[in-house]
SETIMAR-743546 format. One record per residue (C-alpha): chain; x, y, z; residue number from 1. Coordinates in nm, 2 decimals. Layout:
// residues N
pt chain: A	east: X	north: Y	up: Z	n: NUM
...
END
This chain:
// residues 308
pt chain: A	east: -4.75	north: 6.73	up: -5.57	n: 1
pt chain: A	east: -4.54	north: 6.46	up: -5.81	n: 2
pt chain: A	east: -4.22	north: 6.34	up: -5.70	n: 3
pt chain: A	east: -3.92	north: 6.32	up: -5.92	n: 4
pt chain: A	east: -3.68	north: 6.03	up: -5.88	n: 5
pt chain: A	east: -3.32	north: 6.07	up: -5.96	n: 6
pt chain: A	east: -3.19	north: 5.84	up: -6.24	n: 7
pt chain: A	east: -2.84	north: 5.67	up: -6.13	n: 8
pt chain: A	east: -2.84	north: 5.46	up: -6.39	n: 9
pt chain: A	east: -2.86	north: 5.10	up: -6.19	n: 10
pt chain: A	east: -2.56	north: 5.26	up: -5.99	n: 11
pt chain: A	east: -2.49	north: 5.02	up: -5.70	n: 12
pt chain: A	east: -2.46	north: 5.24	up: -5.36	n: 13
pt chain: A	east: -2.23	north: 4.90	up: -5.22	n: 14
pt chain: A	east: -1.97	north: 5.03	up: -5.54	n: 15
pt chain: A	east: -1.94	north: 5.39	up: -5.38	n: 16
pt chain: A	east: -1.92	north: 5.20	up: -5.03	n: 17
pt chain: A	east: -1.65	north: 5.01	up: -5.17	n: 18
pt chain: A	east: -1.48	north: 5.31	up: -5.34	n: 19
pt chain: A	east: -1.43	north: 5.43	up: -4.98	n: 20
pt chain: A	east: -1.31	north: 5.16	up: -4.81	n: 21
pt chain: A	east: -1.04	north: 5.17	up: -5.14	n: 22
pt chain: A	east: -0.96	north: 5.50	up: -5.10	n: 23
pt chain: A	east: -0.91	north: 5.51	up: -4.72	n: 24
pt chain: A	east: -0.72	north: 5.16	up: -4.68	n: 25
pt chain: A	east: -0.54	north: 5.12	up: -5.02	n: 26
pt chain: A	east: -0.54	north: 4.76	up: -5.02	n: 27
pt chain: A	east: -0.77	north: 4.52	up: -5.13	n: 28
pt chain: A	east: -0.74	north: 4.26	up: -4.90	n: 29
pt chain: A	east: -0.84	north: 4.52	up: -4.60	n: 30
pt chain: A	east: -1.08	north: 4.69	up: -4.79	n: 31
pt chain: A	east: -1.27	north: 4.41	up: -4.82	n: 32
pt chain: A	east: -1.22	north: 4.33	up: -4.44	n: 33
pt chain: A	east: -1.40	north: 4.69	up: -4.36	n: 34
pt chain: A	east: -1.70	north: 4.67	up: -4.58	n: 35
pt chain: A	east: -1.73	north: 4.27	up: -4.49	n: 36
pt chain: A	east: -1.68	north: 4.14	up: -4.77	n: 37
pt chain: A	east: -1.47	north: 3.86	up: -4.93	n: 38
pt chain: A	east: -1.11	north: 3.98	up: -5.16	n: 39
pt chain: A	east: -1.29	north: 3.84	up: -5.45	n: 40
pt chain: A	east: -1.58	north: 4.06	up: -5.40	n: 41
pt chain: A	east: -1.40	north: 4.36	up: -5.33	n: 42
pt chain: A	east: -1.18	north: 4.28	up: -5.66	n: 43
pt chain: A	east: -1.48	north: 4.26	up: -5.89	n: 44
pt chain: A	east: -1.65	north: 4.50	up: -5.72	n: 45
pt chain: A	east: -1.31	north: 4.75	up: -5.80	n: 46
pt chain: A	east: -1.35	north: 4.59	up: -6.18	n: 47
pt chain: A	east: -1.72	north: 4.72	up: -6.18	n: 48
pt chain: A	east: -1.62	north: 5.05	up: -6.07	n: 49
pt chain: A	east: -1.34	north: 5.13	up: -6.31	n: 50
pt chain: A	east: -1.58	north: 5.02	up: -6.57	n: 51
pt chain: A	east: -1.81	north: 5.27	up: -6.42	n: 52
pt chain: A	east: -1.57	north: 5.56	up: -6.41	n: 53
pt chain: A	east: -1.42	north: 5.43	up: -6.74	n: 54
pt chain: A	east: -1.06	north: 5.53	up: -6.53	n: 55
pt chain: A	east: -0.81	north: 5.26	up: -6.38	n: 56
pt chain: A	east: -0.94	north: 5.50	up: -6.01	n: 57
pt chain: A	east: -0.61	north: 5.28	up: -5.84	n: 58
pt chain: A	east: -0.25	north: 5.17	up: -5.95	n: 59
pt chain: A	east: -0.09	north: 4.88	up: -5.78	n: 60
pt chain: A	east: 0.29	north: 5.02	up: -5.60	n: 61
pt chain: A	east: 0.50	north: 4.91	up: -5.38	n: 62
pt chain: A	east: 0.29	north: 5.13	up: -5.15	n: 63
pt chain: A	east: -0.02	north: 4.96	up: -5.18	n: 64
pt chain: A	east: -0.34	north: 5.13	up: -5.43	n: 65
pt chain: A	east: -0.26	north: 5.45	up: -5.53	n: 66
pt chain: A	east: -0.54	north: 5.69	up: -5.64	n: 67
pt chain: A	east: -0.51	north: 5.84	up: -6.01	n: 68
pt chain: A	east: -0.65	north: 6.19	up: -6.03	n: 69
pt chain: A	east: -1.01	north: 6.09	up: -6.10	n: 70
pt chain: A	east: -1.01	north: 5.88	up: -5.82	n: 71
pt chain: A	east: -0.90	north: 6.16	up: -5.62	n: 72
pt chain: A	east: -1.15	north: 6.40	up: -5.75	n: 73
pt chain: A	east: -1.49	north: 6.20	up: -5.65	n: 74
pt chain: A	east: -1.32	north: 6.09	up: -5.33	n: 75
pt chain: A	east: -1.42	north: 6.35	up: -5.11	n: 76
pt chain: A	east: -1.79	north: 6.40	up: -5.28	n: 77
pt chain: A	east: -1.85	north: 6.01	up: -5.23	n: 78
pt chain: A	east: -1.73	north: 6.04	up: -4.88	n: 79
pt chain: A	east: -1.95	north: 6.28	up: -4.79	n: 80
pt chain: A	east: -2.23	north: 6.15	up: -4.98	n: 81
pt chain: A	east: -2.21	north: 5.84	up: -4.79	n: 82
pt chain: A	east: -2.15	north: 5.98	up: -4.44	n: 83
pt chain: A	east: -2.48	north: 6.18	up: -4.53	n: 84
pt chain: A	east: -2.70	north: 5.87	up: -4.59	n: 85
pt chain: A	east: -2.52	north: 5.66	up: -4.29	n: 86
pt chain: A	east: -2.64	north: 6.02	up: -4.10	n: 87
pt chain: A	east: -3.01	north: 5.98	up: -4.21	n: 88
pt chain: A	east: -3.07	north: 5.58	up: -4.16	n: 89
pt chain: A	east: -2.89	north: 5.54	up: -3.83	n: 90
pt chain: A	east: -2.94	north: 5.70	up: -3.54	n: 91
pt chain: A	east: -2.65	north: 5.70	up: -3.34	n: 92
pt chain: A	east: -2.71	north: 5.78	up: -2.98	n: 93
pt chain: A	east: -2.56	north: 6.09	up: -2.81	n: 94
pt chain: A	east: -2.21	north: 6.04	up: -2.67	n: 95
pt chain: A	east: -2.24	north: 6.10	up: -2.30	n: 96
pt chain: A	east: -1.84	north: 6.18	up: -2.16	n: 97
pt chain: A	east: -1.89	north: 6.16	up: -1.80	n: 98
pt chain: A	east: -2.05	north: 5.79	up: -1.84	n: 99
pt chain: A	east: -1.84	north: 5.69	up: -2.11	n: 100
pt chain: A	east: -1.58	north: 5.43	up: -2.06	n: 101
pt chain: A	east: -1.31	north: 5.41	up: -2.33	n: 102
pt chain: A	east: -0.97	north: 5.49	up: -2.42	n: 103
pt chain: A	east: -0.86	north: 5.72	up: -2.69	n: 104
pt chain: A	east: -0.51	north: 5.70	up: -2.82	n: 105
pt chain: A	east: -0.32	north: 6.00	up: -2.91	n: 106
pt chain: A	east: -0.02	north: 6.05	up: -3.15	n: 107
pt chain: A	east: 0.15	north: 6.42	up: -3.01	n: 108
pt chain: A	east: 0.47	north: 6.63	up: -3.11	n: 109
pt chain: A	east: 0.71	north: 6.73	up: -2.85	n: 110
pt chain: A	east: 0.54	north: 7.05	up: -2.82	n: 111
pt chain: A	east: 0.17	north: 6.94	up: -2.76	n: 112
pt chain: A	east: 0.28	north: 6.67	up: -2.57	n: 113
pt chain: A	east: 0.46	north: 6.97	up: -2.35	n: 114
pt chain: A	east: 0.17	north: 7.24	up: -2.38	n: 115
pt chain: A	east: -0.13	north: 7.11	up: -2.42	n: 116
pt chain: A	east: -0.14	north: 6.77	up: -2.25	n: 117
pt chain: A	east: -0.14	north: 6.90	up: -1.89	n: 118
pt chain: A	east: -0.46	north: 7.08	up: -1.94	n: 119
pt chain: A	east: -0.57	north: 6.81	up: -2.17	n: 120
pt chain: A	east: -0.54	north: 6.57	up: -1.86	n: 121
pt chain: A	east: -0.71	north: 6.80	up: -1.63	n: 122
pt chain: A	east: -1.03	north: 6.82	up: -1.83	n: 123
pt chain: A	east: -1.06	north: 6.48	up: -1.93	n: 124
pt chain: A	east: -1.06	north: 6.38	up: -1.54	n: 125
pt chain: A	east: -1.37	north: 6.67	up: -1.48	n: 126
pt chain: A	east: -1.53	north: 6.59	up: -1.79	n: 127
pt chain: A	east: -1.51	north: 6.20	up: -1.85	n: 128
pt chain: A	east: -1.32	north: 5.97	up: -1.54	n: 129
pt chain: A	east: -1.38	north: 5.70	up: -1.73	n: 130
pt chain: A	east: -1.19	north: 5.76	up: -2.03	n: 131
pt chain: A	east: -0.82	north: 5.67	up: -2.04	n: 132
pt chain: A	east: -0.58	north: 5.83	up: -2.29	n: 133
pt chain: A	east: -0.25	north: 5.66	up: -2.44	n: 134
pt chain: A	east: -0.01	north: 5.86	up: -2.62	n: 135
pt chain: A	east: 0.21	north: 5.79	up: -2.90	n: 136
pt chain: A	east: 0.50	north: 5.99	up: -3.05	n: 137
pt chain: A	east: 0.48	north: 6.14	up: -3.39	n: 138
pt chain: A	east: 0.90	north: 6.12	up: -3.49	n: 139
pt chain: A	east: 0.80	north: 6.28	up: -3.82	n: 140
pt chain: A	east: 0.58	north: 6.53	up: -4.01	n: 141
pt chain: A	east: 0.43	north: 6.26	up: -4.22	n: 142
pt chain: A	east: 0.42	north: 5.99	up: -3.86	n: 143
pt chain: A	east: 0.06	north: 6.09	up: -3.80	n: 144
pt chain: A	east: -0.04	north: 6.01	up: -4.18	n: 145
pt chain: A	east: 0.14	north: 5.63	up: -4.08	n: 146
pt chain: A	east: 0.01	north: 5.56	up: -3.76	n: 147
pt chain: A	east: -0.36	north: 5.67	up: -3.87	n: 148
pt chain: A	east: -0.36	north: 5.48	up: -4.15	n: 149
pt chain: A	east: -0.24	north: 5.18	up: -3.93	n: 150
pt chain: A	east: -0.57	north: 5.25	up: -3.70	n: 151
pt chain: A	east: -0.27	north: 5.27	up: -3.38	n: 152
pt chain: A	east: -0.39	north: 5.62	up: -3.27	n: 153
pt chain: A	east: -0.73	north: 5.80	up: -3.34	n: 154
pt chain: A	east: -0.60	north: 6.10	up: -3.39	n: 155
pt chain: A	east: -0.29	north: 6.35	up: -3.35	n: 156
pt chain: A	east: -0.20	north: 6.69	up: -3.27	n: 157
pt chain: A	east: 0.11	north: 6.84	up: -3.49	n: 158
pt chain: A	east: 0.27	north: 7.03	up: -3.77	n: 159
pt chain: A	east: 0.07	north: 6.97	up: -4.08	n: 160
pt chain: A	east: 0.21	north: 6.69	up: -4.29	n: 161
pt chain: A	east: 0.44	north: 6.72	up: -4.59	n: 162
pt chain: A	east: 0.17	north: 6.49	up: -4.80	n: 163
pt chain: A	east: -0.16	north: 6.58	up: -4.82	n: 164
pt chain: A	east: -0.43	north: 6.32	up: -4.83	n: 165
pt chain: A	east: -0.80	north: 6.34	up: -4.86	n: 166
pt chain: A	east: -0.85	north: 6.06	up: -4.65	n: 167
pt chain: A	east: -0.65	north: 6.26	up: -4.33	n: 168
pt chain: A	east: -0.84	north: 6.59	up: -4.22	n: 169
pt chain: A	east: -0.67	north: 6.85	up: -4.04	n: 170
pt chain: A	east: -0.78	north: 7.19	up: -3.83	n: 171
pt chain: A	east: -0.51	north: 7.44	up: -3.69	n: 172
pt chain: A	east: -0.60	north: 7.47	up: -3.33	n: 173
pt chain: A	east: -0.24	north: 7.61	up: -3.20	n: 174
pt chain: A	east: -0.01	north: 7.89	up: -3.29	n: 175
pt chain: A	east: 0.30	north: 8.04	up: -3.13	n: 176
pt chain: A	east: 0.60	north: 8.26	up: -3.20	n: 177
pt chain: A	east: 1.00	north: 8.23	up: -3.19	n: 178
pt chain: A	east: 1.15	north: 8.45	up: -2.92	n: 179
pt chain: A	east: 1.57	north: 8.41	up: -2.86	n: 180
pt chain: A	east: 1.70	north: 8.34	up: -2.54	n: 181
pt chain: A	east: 2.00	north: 8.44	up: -2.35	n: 182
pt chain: A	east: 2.07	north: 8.34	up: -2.01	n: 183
pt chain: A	east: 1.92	north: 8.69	up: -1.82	n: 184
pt chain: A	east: 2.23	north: 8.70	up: -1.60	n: 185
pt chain: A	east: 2.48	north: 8.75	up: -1.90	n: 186
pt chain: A	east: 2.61	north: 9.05	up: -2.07	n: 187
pt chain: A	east: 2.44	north: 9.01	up: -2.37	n: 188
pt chain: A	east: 2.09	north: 8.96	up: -2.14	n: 189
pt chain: A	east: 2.15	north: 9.35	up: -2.07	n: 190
pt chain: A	east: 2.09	north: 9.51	up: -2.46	n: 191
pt chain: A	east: 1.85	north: 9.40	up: -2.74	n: 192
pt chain: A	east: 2.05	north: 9.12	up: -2.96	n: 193
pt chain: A	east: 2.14	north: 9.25	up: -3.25	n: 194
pt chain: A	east: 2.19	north: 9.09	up: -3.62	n: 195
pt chain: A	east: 2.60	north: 9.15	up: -3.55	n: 196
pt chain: A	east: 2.60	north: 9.03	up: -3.24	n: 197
pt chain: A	east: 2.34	north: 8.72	up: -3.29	n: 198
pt chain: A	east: 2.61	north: 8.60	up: -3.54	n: 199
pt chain: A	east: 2.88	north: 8.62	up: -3.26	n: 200
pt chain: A	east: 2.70	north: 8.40	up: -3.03	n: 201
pt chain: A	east: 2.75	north: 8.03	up: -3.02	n: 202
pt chain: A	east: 2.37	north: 7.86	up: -3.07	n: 203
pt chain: A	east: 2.19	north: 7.55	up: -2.98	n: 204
pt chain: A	east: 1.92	north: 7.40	up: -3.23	n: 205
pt chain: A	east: 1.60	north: 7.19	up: -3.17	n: 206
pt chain: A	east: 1.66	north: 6.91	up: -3.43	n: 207
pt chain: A	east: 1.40	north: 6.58	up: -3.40	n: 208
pt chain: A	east: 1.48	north: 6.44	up: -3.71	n: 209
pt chain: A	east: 1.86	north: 6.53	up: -3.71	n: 210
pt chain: A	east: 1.85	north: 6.83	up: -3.95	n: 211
pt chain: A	east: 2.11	north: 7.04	up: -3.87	n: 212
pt chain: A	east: 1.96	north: 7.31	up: -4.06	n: 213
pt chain: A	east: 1.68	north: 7.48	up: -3.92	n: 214
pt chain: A	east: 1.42	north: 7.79	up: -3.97	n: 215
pt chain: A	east: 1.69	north: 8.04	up: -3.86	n: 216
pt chain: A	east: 1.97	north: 7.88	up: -4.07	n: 217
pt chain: A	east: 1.74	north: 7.91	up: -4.37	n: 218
pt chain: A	east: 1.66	north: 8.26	up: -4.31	n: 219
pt chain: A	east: 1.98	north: 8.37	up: -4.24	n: 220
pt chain: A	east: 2.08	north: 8.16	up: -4.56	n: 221
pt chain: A	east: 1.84	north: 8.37	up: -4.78	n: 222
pt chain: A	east: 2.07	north: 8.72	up: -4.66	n: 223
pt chain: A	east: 2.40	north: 8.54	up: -4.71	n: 224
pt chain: A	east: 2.45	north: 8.51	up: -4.36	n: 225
pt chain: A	east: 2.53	north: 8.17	up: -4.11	n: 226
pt chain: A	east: 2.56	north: 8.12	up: -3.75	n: 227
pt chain: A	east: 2.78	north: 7.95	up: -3.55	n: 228
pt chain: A	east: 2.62	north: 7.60	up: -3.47	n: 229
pt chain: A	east: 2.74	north: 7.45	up: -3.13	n: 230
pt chain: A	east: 2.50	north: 7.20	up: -3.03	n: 231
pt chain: A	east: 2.20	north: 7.01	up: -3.13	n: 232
pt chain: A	east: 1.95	north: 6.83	up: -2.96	n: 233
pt chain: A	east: 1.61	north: 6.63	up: -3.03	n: 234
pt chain: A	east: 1.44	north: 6.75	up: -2.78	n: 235
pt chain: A	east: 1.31	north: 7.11	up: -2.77	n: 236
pt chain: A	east: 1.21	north: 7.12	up: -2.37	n: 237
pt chain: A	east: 1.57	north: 7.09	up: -2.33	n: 238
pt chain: A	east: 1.70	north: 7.37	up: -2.42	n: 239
pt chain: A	east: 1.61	north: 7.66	up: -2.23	n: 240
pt chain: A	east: 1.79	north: 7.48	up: -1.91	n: 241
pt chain: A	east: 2.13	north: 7.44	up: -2.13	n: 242
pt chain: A	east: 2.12	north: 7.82	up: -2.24	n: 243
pt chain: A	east: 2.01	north: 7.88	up: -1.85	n: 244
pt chain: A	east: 2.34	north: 7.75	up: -1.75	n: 245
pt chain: A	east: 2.63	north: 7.89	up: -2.04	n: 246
pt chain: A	east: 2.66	north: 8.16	up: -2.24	n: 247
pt chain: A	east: 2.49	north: 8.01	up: -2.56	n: 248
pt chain: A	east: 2.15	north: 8.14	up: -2.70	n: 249
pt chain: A	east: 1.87	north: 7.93	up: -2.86	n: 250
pt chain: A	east: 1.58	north: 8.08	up: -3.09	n: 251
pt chain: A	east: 1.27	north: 7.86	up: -2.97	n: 252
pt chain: A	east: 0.87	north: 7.89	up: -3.00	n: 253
pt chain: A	east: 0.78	north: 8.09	up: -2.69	n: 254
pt chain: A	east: 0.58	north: 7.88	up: -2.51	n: 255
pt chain: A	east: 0.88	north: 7.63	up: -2.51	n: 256
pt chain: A	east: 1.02	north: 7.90	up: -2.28	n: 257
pt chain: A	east: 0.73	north: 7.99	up: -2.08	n: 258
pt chain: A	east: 0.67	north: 7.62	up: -1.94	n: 259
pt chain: A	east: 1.05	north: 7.59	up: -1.85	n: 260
pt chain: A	east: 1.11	north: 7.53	up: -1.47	n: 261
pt chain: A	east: 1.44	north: 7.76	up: -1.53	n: 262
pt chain: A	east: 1.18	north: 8.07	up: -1.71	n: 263
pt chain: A	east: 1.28	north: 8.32	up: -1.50	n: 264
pt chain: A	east: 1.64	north: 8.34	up: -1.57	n: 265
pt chain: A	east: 1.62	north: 8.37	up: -1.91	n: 266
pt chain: A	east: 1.57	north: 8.69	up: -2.12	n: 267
pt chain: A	east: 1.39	north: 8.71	up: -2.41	n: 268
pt chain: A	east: 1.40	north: 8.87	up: -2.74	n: 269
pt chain: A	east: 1.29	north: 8.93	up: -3.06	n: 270
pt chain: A	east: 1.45	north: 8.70	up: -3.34	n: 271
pt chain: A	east: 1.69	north: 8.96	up: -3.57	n: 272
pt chain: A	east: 1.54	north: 8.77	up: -3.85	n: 273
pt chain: A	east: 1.20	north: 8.72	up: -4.02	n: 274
pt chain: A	east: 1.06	north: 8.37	up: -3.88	n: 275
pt chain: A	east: 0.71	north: 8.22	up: -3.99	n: 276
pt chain: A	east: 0.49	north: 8.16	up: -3.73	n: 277
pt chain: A	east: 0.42	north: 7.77	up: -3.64	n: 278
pt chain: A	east: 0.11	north: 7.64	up: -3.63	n: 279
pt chain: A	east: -0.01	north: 7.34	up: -3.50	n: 280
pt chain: A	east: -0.31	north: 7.08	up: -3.63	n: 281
pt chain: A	east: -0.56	north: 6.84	up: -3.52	n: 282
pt chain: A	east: -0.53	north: 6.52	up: -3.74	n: 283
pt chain: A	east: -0.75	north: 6.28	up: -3.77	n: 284
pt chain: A	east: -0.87	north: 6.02	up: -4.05	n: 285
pt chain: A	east: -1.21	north: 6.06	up: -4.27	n: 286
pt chain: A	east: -1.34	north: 5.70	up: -4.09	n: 287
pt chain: A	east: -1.35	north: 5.87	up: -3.77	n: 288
pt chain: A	east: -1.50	north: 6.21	up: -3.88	n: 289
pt chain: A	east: -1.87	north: 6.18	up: -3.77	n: 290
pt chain: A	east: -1.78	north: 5.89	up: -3.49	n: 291
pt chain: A	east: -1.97	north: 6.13	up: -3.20	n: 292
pt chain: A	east: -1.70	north: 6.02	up: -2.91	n: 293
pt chain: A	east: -1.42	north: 6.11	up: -3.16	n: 294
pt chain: A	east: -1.52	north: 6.42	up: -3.23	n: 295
pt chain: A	east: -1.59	north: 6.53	up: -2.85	n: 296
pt chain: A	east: -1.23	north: 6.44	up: -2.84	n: 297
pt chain: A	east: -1.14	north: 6.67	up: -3.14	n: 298
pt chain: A	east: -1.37	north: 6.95	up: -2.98	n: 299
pt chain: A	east: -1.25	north: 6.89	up: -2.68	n: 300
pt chain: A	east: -0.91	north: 6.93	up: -2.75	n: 301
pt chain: A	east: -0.95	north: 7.20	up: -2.96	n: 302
pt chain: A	east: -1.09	north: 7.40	up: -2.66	n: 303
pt chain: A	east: -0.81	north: 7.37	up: -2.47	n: 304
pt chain: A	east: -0.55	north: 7.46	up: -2.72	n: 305
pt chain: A	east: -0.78	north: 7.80	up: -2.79	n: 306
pt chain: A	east: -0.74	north: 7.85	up: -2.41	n: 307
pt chain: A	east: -0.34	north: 7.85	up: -2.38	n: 308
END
């Protein structure tokens, strides 16, 4: 039996090492840091690689290295390629939660945060006692992308960010519906809402990042129509106990409702417009992908959202 052996043409494997650590920390000075090498070496090593490519593979911003479309078309092969060999030469040991002592930190949404963190809490304390968990707030759609990068959380649960990044990896793990609320004891709680009388009602609007127009507003925008806006607030939870106690109605993702103290006096109905449904991802970064404690975390979490 012969063996063939693959000509990569004196291709250094520390160059696609060093293509990573580019590509997931867009800077130099802490790519070097990752791979342990000096700036100067990761700088030549970059010259040696766009030589290599015969493409520029990052552009110096205000932003730090950004990736030109070659770069970003080998990124994800190289990645992968490299977390295969890492795969074969070391053998990591099992991750073993209920002796494991660590602390994971965890960027959540209001929602999450809300739904999911209760049962979250629960398991980890059967599961693993030794593991704490730390939680940071994503104030944006793009926060996660921010604070991953930074290496502040290890992962996040959310709506998936505007820009999409091959270093960030996301899986839906959540979904829900919008249902409109009335408070049940009020005249309106008595008949189906319609379109007419939706319009006629005075509204109150989830807003985190201060947008005063929301999914309804745009669908009612796309039939010419507008409701009457008469108060907004940043935090979702909130709501069902202000529509509880006037005669205003909100249009919220159901399970806001459901895990509201003030549920039962509340009615519920179907939205008189077309609404997506929201969805809601695990988000983590490429370094962490194959890290076995991180990704019982990811499974982990992923469990629990599947059983809400």
């Amino acid at each position: 039996m012969s063996i063939c052996f693959m000509d990569f043409h004196g291709i250094d494997l520390n160059l696609l090492a060093a293509f990573d650590a580019l590509m997931e920390e867009r800077n130099v000075t802490r790519a070097a840091a990752r791979v342990g090498v000096s700036q100067p070496a990761m700088s030549a090593a970059l010259a040696r690689l766009r030589a290599l490519f015969g493409d520029p593979l990052f552009l110096r911003s205000a932003e730090g290295l950004l990736p030109t479309p070659r770069a970003r078309d080998i990124a994800q092969p190289i990645a992968q390629a490299l977390r295969q060999i890492e795969a074969a030469l070391v053998a990591k040991p099992p991750f073993m939660p209920a002796m494991a002592s660590l602390a994971f930190t965890l960027g959540l949404s209001d929602y999450p945060a809300f739904v999911l963190l209760p049962a979250l809490i629960t398991s980890l304390e059967q599961q693993a006692p030794g593991v704490s968990l730390h939680v940071r707030a994503l104030t944006g759609r793009d926060s996660a992308v921010d604070l991953l990068d930074a290496g502040t959380i290890d992962l996040a649960v959310g709506v998936m960010p505007v820009r999409p990044e091959n270093r960030i990896m996301t899986k839906s793990i959540l979904r829900d519906e919008f249902v409109t609320i009335t408070r049940r004891d009020g005249t309106t709680a008595r008949d189906n809402i319609t379109l007419e009388r939706f319009l006629s009602m005075r509204h109150v609007l989830a807003s985190p990042e201060d947008d005063r127009h929301g999914l309804v507003d745009q669908a009612l925008a796309q039939i010419g129509k507008q409701r009457i806006l008469a108060l907004t607030l940043p935090h979702m939870f909130a709501i069902p106990t202000v529509v509880a106690g006037t005669a205003m109605t909100a249009t919220l993702m159901r399970r806001v409702v459901l895990n509201s103290s003030v549920r039962h006096e509340l009615a519920l109905f179907p939205p008189p417009v077309i609404l997506p449904t929201i969805e809601f991802h695990l988000i983590w970064h490429r370094k962490s992908d194959q890290h076995p404690a991180q990704r019982w975390f990811r499974d982990l979490i992923a469990s629990q959202a599947l059983s809400l």
